[in-house]
NUZA-897435 format. One line per 4 residues: number of its first residue (from 1); their letters; for each residue y, x, z of C-alpha. Coordinates in steps of 0.25 Angstrom, whole numbers, plus 2048, in hexadecimal, padded with zeros to 3 digits. Layout:
BEGIN
NUM> A> Y/X/Z ~ ...;
***
This chain:
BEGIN
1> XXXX> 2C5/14F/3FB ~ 2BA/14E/405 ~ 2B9/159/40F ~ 2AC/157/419;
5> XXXX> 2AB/15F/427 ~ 29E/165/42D ~ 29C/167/43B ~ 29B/177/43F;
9> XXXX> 291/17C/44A ~ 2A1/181/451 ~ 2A6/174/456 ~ 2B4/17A/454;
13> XXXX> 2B3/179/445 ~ 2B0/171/43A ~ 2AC/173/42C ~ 2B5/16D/421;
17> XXXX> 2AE/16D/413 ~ 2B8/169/407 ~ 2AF/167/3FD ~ 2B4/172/3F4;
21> XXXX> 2B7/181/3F5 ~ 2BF/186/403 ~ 2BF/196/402 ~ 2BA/19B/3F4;
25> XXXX> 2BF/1A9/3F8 ~ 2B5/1AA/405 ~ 2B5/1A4/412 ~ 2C3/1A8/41C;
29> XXXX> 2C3/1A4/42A ~ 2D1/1A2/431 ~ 2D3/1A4/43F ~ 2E1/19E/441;
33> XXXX> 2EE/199/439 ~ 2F3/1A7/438 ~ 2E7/1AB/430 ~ 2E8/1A0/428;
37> XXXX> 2F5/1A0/420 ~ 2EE/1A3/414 ~ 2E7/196/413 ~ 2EE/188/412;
41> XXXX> 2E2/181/414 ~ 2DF/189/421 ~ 2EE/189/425 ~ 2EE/179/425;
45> XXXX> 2E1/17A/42D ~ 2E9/183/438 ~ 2F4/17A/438 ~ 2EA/16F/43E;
49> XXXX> 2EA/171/44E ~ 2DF/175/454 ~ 2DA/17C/448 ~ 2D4/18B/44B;
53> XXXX> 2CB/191/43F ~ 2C9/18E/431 ~ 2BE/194/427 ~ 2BE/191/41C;
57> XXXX> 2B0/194/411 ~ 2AC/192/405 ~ 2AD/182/405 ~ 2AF/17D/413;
61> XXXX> 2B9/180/41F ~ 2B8/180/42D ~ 2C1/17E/436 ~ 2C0/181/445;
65> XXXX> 2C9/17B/450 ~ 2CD/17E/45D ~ 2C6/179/46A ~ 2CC/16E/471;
69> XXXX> 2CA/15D/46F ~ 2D8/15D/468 ~ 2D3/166/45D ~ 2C5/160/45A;
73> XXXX> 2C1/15D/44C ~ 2C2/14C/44F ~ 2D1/151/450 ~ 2D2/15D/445;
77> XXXX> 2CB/159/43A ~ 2D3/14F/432 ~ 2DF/159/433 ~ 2D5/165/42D;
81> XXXX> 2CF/15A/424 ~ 2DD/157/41F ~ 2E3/165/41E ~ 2D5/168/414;
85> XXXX> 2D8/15C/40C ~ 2E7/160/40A ~ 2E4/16F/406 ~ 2DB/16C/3FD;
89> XXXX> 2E2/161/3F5 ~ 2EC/16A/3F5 ~ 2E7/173/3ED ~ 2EC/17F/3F4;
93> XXXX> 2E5/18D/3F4 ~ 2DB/18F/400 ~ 2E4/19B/402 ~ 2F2/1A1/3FF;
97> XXXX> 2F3/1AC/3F4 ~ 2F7/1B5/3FF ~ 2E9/1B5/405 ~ 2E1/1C0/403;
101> XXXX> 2D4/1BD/409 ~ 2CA/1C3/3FF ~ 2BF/1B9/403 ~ 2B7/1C6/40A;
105> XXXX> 2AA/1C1/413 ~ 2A4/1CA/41A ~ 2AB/1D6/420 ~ 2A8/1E4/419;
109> XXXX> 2A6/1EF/421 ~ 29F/1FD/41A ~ 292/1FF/41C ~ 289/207/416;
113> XXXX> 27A/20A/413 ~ 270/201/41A ~ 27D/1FB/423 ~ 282/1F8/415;
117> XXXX> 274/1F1/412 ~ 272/1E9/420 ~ 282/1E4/41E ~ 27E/1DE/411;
121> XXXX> 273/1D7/416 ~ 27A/1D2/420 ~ 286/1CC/417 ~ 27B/1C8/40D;
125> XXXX> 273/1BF/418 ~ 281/1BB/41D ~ 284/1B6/40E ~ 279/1B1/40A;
129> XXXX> 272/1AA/416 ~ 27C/1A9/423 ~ 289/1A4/41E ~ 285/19A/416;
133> XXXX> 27E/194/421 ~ 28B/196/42B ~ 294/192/420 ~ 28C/182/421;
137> XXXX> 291/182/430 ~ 2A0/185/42B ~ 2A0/192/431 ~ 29D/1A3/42B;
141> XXXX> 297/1AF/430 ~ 29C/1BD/429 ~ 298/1CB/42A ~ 2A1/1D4/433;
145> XXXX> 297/1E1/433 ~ 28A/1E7/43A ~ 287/1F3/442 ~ 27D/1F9/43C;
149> XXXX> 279/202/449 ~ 278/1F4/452 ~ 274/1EB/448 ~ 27E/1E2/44B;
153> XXXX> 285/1D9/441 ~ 293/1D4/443 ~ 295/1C5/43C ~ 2A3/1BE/43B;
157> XXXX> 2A2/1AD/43F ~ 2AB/1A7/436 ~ 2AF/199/435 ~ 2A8/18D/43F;
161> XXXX> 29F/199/441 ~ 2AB/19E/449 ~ 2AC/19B/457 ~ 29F/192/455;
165> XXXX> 297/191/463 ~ 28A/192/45B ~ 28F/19F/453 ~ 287/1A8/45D;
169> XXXX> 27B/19F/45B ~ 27E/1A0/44B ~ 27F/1B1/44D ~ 273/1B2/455;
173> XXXX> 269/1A9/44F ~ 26C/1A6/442 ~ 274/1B2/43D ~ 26F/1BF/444;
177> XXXX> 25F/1BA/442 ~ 261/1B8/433 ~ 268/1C6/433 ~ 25E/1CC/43D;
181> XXXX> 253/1C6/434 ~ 257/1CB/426 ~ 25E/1D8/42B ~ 256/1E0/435;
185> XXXX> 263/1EA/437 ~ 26A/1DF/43D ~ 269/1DC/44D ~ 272/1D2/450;
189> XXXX> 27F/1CB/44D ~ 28C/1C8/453 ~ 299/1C1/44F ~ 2A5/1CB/44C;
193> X> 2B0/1C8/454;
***
């Protein structure tokens, strides 16, 4: 098995593609080694010190370290290489049959009449043109909601999106202009918290 890594514009992560499927069910992002008891491949990767954050997408994981010289990838990346490489000649299960995540996206709020029709245009764009392009550089952006009496759309970083020092640059000139351009309702765009 050969898995290759990609550099991520967040110099605290590093994209792992495995050359086959990671999360058929829809991307999951886990935050820390409590959240992560329904995975073994992502409990194995929390077992590696200096490990902080794994995503995992359709076929590629990142995986996002803590700061310091002791944790840098030089250092981290033969222990997540090896941790990858044993879970999946294993054949284990990506997740436990006690996991109950549904593989939901975007979150659902209710909305209705031309809210309803601005909301999905914005997920439609977010689809179709901004997270295929976020998902090269290992990392997600989700919908969260939109005020419709501001204007002002809410958008979840996920994955080496997350954290990233360029995320703001990301929000403000990529993602706001596209959804500025193609949805006149919408006046700017922030990350949810």
């Amino acid at each position: 098995m050969f898995i290759q890594t990609e550099e991520t514009p967040n110099p605290y992560t590093l994209k792992f593609l495995p050359g086959r499927a990671v999360s058929v069910s829809g991307s999951r992002e886990f935050r820390s080694a409590e959240e992560a008891q329904s995975s073994p491949l992502v409990r194995a990767l929390f077992r590696i010190e200096g490990v902080v954050r794994v995503y995992l997408g359709a076929d590629f994981l990142t995986v996002t370290r803590a700061e310091g010289e002791a944790y840098e990838f030089a250092r981290l990346k033969a222990p997540v290489l090896a941790a990858i490489m044993d879970f999946y000649t294993s054949g284990a299960p990506l997740f436990d049959e006690a996991d109950d995540h549904d593989g939901a996206e975007h979150d659902e709020g209710t909305y209705e009449g031309e809210a309803a029709m601005i909301v999905a245009d914005i997920k439609d764009l977010l689809d179709t043109r901004i997270r295929p392009a976020v998902a090269q550089d290992g990392g997600d952006i989700l919908f969260n909601r939109f005020d419709p009496e501001t204007g002002v759309v809410y958008l979840h970083m996920r994955g080496a999106c997350s954290g990233c020092p360029s995320s703001a640059a990301t929000l403000r000139s990529g993602v706001e202009n596209m959804l500025r351009h193609y949805v006149p309702e919408v006046s700017r765009v922030e990350q949810a918290l």
